[in-house]
N, CA, C and O atoms as a GROMACS GRO file, in nm:
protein
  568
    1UNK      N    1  -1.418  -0.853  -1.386
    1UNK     CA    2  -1.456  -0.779  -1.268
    1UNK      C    3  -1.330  -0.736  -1.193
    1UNK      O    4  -1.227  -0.805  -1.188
    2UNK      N    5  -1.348  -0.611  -1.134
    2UNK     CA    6  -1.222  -0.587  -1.069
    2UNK      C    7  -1.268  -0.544  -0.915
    2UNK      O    8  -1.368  -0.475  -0.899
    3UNK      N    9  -1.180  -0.594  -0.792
    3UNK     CA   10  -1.169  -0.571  -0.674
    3UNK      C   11  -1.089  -0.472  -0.637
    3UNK      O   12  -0.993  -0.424  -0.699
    4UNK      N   13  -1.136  -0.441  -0.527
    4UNK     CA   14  -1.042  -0.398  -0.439
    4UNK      C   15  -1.027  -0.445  -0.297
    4UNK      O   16  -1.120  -0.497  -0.236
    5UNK      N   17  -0.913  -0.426  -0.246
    5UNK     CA   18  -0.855  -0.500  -0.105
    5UNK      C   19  -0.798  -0.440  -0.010
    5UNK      O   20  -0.689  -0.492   0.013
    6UNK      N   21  -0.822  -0.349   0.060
    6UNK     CA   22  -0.742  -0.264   0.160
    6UNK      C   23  -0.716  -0.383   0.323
    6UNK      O   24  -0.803  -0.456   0.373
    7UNK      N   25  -0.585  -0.367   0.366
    7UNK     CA   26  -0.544  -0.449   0.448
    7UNK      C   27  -0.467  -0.361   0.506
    7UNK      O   28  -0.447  -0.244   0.472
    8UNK      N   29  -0.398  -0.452   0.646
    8UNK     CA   30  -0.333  -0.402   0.754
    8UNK      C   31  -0.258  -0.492   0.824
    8UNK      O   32  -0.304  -0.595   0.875
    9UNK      N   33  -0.146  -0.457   0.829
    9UNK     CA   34  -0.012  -0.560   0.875
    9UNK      C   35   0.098  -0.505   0.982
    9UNK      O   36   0.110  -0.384   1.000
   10UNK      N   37   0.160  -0.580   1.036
   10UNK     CA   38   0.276  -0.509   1.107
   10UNK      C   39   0.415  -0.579   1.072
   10UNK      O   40   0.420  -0.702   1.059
   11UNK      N   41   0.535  -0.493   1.058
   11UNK     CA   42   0.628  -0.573   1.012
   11UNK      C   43   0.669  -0.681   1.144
   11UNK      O   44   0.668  -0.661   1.265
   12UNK      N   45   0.706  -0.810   1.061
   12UNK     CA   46   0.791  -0.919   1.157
   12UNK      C   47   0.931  -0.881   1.190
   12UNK      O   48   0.996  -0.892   1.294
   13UNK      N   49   0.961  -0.830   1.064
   13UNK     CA   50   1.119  -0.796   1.051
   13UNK      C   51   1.151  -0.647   1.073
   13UNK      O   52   1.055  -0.574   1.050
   14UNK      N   53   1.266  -0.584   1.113
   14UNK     CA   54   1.333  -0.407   1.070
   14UNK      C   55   1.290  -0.402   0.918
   14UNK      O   56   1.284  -0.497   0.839
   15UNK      N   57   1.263  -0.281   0.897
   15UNK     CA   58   1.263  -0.223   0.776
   15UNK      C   59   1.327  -0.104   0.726
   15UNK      O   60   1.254  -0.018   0.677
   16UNK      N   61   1.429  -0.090   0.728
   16UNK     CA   62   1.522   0.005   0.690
   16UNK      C   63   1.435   0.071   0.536
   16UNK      O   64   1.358   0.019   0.455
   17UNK      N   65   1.518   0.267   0.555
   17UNK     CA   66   1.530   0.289   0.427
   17UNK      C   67   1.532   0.220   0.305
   17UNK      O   68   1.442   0.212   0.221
   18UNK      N   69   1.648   0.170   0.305
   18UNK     CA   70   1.707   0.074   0.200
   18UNK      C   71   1.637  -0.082   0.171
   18UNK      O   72   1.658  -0.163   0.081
   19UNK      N   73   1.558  -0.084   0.270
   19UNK     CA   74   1.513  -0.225   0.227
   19UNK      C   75   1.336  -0.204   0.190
   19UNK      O   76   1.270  -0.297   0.145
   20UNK      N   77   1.287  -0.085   0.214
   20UNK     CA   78   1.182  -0.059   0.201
   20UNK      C   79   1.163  -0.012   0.041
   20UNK      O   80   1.054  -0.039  -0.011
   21UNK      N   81   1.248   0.045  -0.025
   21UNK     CA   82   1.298   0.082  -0.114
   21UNK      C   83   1.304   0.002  -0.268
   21UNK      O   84   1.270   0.022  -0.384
   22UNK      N   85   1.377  -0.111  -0.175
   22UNK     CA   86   1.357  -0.273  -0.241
   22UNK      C   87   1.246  -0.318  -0.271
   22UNK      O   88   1.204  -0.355  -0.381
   23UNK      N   89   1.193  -0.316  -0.164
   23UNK     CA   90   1.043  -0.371  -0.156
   23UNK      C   91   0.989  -0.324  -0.262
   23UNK      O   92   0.933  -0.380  -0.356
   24UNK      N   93   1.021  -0.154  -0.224
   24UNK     CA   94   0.933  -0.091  -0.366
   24UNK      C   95   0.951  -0.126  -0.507
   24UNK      O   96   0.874  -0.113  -0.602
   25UNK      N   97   1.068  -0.171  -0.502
   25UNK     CA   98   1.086  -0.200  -0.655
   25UNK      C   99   1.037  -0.370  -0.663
   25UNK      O  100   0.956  -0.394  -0.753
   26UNK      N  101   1.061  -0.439  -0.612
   26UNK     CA  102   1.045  -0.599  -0.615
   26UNK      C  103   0.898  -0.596  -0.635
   26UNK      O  104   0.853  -0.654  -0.734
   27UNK      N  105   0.807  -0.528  -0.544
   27UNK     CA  106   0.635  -0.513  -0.515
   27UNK      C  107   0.592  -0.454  -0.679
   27UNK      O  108   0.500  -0.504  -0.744
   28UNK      N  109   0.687  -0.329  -0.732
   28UNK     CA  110   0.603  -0.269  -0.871
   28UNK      C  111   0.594  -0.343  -1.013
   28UNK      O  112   0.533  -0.316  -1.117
   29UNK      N  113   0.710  -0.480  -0.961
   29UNK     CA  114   0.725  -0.564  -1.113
   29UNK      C  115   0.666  -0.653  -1.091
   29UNK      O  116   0.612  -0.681  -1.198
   30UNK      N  117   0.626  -0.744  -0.997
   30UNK     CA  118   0.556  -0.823  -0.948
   30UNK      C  119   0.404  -0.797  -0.981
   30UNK      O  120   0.341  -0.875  -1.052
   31UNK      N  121   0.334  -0.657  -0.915
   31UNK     CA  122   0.194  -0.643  -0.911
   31UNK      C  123   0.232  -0.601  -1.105
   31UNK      O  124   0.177  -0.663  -1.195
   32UNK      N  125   0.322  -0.499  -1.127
   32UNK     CA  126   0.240  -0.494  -1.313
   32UNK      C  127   0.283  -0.623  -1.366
   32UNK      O  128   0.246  -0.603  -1.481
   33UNK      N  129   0.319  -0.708  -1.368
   33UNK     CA  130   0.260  -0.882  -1.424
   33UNK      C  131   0.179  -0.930  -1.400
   33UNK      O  132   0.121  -1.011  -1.472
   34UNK      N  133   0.145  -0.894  -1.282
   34UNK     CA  134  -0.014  -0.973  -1.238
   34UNK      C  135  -0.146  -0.844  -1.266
   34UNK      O  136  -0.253  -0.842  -1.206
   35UNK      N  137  -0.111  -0.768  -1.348
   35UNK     CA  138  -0.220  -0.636  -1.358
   35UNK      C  139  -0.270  -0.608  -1.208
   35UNK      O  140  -0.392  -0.621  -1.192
   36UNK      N  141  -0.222  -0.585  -1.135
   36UNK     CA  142  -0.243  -0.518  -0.995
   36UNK      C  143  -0.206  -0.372  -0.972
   36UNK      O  144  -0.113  -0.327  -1.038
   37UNK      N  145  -0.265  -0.300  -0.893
   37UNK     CA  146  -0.252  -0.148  -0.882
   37UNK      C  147  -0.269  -0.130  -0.721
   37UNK      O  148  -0.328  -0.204  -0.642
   38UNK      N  149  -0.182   0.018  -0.692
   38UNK     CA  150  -0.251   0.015  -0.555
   38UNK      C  151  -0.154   0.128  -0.480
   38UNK      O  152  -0.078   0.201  -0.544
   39UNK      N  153  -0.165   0.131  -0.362
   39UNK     CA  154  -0.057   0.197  -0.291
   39UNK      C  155  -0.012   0.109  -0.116
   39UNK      O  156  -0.077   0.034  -0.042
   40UNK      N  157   0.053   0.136  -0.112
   40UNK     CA  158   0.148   0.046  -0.002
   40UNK      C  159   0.192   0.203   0.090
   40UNK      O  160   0.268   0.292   0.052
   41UNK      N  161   0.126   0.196   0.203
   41UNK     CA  162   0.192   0.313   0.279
   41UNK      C  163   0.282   0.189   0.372
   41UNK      O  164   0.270   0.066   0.372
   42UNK      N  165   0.366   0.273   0.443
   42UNK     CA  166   0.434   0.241   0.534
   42UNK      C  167   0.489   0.310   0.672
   42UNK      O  168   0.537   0.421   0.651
   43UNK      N  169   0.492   0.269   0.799
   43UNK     CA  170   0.518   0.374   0.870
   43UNK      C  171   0.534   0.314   0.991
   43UNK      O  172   0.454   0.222   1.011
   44UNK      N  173   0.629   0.340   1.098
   44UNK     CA  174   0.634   0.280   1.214
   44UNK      C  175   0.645   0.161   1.254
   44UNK      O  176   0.661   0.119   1.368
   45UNK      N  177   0.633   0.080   1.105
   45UNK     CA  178   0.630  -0.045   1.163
   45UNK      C  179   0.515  -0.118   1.126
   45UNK      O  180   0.510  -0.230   1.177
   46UNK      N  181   0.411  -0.084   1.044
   46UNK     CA  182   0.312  -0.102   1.046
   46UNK      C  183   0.294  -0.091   0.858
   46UNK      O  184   0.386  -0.040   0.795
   47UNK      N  185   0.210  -0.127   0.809
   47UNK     CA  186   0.196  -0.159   0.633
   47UNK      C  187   0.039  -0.133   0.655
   47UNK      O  188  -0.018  -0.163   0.760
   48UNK      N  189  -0.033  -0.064   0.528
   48UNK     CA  190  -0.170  -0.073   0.524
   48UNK      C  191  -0.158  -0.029   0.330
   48UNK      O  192  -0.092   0.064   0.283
   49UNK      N  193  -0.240  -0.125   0.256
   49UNK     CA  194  -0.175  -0.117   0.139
   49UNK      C  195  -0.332  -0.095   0.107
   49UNK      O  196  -0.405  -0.081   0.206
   50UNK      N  197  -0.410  -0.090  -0.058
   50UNK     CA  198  -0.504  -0.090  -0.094
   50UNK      C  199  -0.484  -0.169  -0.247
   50UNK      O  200  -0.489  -0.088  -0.340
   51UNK      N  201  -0.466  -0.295  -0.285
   51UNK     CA  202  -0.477  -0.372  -0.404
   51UNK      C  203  -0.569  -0.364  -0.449
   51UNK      O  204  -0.676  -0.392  -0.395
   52UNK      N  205  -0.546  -0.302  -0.617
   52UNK     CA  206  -0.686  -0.326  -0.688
   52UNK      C  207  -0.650  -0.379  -0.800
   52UNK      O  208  -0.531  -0.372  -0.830
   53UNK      N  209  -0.762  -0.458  -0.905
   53UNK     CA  210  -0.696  -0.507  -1.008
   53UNK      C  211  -0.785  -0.649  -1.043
   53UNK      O  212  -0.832  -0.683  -0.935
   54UNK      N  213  -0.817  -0.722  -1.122
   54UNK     CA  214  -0.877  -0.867  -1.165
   54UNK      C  215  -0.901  -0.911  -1.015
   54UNK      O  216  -0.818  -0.891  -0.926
   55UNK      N  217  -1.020  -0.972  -0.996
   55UNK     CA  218  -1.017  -1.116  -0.850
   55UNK      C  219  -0.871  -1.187  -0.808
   55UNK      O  220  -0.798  -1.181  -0.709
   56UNK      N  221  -0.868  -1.257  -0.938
   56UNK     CA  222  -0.766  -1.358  -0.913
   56UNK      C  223  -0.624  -1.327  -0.881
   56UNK      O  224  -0.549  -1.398  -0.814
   57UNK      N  225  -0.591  -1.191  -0.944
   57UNK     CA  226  -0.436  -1.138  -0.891
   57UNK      C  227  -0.453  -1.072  -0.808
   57UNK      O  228  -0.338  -1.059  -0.765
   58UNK      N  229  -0.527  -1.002  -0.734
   58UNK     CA  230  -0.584  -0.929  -0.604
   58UNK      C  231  -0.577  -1.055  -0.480
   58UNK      O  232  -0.500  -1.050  -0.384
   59UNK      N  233  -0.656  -1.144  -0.500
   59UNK     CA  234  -0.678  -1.257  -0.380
   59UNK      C  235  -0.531  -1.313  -0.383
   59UNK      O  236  -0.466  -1.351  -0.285
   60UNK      N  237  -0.488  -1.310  -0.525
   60UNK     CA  238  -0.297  -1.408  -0.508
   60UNK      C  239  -0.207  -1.345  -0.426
   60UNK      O  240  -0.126  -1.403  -0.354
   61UNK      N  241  -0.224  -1.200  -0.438
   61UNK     CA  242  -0.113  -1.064  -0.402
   61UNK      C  243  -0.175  -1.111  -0.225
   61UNK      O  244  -0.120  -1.185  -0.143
   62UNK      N  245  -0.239  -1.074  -0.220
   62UNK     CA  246  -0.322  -1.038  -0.072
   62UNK      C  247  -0.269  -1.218   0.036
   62UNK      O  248  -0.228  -1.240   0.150
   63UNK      N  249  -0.298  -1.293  -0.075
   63UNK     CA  250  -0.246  -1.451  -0.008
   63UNK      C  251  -0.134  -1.494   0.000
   63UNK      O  252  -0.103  -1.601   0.054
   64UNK      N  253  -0.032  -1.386  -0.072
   64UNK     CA  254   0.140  -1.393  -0.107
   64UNK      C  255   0.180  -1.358   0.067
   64UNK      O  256   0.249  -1.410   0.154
   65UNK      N  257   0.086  -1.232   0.051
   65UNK     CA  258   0.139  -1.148   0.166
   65UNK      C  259   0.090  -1.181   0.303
   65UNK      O  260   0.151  -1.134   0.399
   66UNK      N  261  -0.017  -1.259   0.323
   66UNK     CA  262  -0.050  -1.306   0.462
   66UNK      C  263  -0.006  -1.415   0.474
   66UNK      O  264  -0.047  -1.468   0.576
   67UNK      N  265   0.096  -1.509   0.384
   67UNK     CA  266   0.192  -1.619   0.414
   67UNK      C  267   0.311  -1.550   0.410
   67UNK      O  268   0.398  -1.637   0.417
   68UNK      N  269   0.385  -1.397   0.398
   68UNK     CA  270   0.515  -1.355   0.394
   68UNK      C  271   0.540  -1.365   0.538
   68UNK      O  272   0.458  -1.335   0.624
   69UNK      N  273   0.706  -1.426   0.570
   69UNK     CA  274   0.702  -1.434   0.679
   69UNK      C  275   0.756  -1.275   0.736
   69UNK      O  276   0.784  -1.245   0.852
   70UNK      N  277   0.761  -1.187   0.613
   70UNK     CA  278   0.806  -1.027   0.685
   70UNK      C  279   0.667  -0.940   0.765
   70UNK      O  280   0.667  -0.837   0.831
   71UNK      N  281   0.588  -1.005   0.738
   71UNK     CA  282   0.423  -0.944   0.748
   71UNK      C  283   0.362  -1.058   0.905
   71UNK      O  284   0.343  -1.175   0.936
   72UNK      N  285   0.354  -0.935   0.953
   72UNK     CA  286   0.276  -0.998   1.124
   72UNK      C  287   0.137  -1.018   1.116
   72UNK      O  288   0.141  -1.036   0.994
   73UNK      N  289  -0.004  -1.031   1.147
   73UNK     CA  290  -0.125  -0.984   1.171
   73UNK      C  291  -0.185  -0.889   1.108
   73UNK      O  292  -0.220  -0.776   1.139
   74UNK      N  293  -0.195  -0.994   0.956
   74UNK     CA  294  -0.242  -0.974   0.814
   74UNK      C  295  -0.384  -0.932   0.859
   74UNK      O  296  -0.427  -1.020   0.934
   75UNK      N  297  -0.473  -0.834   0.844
   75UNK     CA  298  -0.591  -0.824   0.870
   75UNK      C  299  -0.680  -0.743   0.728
   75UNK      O  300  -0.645  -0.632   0.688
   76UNK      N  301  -0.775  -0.805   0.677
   76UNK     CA  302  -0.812  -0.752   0.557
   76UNK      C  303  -0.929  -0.680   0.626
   76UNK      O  304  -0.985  -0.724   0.727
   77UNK      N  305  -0.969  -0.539   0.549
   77UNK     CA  306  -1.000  -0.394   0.642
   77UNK      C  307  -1.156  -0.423   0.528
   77UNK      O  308  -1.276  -0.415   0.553
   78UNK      N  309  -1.100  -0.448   0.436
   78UNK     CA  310  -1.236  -0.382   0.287
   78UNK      C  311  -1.211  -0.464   0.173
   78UNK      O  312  -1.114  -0.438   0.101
   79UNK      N  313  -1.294  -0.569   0.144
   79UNK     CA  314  -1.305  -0.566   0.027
   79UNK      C  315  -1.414  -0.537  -0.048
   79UNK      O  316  -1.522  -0.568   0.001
   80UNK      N  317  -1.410  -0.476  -0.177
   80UNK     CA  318  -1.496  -0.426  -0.251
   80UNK      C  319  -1.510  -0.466  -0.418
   80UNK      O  320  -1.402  -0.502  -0.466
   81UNK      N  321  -1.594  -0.465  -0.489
   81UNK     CA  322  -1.599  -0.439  -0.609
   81UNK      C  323  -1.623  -0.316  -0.676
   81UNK      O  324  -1.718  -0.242  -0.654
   82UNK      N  325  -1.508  -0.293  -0.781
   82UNK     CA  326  -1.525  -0.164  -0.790
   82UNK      C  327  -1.530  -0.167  -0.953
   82UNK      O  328  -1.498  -0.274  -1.005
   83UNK      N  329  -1.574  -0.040  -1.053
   83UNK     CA  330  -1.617  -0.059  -1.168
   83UNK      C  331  -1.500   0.012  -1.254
   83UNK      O  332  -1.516   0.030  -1.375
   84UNK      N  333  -1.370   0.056  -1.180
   84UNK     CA  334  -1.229   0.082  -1.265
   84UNK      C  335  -1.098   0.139  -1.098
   84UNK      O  336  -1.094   0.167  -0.978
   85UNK      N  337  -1.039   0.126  -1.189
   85UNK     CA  338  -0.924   0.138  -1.093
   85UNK      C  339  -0.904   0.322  -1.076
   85UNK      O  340  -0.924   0.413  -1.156
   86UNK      N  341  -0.855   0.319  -0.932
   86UNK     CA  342  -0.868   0.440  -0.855
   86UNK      C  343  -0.671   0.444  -0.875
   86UNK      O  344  -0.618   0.556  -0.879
   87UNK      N  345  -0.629   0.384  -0.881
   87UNK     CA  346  -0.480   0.366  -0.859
   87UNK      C  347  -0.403   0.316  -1.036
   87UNK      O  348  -0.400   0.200  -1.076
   88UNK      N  349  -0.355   0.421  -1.105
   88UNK     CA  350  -0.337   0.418  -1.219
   88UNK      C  351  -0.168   0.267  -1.239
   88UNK      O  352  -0.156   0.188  -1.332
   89UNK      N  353  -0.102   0.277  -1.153
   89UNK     CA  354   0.011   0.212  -1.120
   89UNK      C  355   0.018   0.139  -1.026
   89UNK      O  356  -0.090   0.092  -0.989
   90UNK      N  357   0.131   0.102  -0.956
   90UNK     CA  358   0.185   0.115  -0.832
   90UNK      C  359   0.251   0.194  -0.719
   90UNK      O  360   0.371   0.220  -0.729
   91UNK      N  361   0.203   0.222  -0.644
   91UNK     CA  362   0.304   0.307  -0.572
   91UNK      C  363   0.330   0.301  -0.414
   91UNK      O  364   0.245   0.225  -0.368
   92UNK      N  365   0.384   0.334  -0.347
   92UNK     CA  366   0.400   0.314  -0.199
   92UNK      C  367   0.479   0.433  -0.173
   92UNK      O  368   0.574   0.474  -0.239
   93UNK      N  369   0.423   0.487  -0.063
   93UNK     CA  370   0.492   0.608   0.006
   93UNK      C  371   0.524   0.526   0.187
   93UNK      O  372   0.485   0.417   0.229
   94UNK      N  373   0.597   0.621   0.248
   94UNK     CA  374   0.695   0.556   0.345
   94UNK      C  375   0.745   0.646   0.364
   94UNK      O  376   0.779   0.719   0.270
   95UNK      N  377   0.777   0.686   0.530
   95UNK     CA  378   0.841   0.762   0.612
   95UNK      C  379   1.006   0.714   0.621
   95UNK      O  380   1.046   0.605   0.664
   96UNK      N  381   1.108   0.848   0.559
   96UNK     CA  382   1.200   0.832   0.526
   96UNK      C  383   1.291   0.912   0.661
   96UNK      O  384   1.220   0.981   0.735
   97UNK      N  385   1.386   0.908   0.681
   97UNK     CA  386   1.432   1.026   0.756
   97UNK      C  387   1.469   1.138   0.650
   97UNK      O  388   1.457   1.249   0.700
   98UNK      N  389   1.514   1.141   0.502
   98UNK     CA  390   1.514   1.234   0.417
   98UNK      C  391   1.423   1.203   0.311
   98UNK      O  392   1.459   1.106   0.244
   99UNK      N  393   1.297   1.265   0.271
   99UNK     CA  394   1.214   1.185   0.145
   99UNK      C  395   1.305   1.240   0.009
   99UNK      O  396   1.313   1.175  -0.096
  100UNK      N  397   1.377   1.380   0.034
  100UNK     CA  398   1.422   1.373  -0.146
  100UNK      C  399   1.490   1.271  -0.131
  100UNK      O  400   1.523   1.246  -0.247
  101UNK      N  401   1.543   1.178  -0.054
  101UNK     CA  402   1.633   1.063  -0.134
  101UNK      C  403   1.580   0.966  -0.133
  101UNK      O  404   1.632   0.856  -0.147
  102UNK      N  405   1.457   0.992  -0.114
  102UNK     CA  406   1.380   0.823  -0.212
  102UNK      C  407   1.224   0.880  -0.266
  102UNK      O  408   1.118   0.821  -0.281
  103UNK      N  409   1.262   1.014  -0.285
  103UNK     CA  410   1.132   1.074  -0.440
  103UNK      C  411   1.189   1.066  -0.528
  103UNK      O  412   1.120   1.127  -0.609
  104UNK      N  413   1.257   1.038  -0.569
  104UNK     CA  414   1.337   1.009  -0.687
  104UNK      C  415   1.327   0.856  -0.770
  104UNK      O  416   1.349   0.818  -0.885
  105UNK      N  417   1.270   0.776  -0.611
  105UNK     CA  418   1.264   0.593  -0.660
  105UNK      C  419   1.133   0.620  -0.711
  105UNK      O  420   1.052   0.692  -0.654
  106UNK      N  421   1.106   0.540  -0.856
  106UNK     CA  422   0.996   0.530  -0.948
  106UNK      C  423   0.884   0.475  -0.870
  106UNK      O  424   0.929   0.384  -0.800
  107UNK      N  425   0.763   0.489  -0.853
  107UNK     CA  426   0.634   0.473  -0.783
  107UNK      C  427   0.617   0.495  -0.624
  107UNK      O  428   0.527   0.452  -0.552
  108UNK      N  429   0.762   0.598  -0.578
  108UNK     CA  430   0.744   0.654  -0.446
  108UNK      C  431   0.616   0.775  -0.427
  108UNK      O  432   0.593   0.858  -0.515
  109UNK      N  433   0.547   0.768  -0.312
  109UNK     CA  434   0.414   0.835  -0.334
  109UNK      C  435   0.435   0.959  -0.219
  109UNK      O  436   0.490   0.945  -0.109
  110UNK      N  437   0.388   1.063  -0.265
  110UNK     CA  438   0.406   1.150  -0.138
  110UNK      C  439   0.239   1.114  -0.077
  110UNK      O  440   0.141   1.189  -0.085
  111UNK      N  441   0.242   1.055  -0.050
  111UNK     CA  442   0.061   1.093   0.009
  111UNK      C  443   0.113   1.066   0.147
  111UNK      O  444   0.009   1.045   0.210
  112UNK      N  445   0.222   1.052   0.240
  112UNK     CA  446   0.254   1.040   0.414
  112UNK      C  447   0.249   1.206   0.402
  112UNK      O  448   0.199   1.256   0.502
  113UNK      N  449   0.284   1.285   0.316
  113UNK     CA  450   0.280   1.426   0.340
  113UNK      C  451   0.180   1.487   0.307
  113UNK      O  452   0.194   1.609   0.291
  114UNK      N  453   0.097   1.451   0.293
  114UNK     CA  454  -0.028   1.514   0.279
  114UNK      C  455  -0.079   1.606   0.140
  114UNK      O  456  -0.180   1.675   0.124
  115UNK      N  457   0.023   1.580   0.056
  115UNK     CA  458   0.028   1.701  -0.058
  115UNK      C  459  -0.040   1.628  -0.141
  115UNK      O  460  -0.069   1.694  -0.241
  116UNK      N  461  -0.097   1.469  -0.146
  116UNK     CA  462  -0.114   1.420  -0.213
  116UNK      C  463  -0.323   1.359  -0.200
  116UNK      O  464  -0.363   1.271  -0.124
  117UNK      N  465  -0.416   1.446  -0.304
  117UNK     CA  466  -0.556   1.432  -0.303
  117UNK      C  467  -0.588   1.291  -0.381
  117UNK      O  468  -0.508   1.227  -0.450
  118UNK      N  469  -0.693   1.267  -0.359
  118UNK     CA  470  -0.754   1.163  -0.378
  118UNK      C  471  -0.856   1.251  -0.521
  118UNK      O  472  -0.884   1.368  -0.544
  119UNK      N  473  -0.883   1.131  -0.584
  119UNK     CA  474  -1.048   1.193  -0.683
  119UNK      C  475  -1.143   1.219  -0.602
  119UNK      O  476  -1.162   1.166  -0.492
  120UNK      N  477  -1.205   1.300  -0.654
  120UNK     CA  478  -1.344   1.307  -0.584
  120UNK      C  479  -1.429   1.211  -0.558
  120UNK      O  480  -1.504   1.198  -0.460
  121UNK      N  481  -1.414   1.142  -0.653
  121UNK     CA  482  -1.524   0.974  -0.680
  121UNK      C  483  -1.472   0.878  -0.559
  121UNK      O  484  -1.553   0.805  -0.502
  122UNK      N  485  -1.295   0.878  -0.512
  122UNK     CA  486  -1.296   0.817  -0.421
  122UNK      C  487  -1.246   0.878  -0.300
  122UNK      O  488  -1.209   0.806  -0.207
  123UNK      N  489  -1.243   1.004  -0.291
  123UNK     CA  490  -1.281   1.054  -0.176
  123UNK      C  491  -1.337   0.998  -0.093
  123UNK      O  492  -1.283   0.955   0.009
  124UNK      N  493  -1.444   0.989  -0.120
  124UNK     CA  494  -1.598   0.961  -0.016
  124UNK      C  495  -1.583   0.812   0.034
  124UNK      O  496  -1.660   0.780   0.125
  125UNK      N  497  -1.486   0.707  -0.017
  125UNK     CA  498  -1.482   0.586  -0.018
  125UNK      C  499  -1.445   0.534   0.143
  125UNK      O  500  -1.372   0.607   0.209
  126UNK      N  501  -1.491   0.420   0.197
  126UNK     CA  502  -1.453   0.365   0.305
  126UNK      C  503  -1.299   0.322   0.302
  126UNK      O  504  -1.233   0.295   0.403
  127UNK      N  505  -1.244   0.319   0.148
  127UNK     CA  506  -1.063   0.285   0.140
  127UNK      C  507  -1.016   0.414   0.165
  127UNK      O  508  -0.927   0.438   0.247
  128UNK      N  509  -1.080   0.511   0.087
  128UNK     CA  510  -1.018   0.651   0.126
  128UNK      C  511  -0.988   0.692   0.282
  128UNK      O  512  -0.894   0.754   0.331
  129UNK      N  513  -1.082   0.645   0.330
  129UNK     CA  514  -1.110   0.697   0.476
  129UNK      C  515  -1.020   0.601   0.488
  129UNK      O  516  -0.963   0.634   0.383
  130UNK      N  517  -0.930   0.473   0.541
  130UNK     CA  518  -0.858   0.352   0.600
  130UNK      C  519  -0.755   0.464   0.587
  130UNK      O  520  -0.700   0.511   0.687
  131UNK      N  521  -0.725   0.514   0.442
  131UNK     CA  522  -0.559   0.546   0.409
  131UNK      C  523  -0.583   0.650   0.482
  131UNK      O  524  -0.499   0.646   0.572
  132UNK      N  525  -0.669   0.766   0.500
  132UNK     CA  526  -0.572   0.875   0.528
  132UNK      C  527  -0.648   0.889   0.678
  132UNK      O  528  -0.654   1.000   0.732
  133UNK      N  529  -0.714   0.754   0.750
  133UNK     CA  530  -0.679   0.753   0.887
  133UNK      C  531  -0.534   0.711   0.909
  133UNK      O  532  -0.456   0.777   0.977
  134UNK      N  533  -0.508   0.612   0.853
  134UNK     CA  534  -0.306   0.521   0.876
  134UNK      C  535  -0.242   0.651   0.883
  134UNK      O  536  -0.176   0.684   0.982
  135UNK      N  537  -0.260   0.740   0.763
  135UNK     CA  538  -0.137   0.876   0.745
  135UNK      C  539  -0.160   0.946   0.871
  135UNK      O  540  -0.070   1.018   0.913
  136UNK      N  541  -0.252   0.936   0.926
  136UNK     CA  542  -0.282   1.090   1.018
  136UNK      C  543  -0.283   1.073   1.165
  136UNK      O  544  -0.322   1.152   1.251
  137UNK      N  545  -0.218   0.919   1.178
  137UNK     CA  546  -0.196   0.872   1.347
  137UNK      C  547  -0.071   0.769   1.346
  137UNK      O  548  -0.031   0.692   1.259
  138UNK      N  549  -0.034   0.791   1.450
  138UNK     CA  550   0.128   0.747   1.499
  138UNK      C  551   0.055   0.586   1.560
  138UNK      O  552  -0.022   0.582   1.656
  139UNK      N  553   0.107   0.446   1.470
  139UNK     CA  554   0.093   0.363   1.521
  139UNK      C  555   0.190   0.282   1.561
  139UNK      O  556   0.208   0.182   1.492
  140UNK      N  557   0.252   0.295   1.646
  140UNK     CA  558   0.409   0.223   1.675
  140UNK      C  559   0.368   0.132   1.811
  140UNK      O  560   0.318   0.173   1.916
  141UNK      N  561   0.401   0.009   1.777
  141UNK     CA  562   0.414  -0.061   1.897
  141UNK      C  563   0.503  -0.077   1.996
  141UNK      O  564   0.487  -0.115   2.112
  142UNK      N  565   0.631  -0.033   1.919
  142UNK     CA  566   0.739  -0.099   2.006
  142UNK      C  567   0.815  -0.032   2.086
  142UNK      O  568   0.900  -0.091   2.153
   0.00000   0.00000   0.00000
């Protein structure tokens, strides 16, 4: 059976370019060992990711990350069962001050720019709707 997990976090720590970057790469070898898929936006300060993939590496990923001490007010948005994966990889998109210099990093996502559609099948989805409310409003606390 495979899940899905859409959540919502705020960073504890700065997140620089360069360390977000990291993330991306540390997050894409990690989830393909554990057969996990998904996307990781980022923005302001704020994380809203969508894990899909087996129960057991979905609930591990999701329990990694609401004990990380970089992750504030872990809040899980949706979980669902779903009958195949909507998210072929990994990927995470993130507000850069220049994006060509990190479209170039392997599983960087343009979907903060909007160029980037969903399937039709999950279009209509209550995860669809989470992500491209996060993309389409300024949530900054600080």
């Amino acid at each position: 059976m495979l899940v899905s997990i859409v959540y919502m976090s705020r960073s504890a720590v700065p997140f620089d370019d360069d360390a977000l970057a990291e993330l991306l790469r540390e997050s894409r070898l990690r989830n393909e060992a554990l057969g996990v898929s998904g996307l990781l936006v980022a923005k302001g300060g704020r994380f809203m990711q969508l894990l899909e993939g087996p129960a057991w590496s979905v609930d591990d990923r999701f329990g990694a990350i609401a004990r990380d001490p970089r992750h504030d007010g872990v809040k899980s948005l949706v979980r669902e069962d779903i009958e195949r994966r909507r998210f072929d990889g990994w990927s995470m998109a993130y507000r850069s001050l220049d994006d060509t210099d990190v479209a170039t990093e392997d599983g960087f996502s343009p979907f903060l720019s909007g160029t980037m559609d969903f399937t039709p099948e999950f279009d209509g989805t209550s995860a669809a709707w989470l992500l491209k409310w996060f993309r389409d409003r300024e949530l900054t606390d600080r």
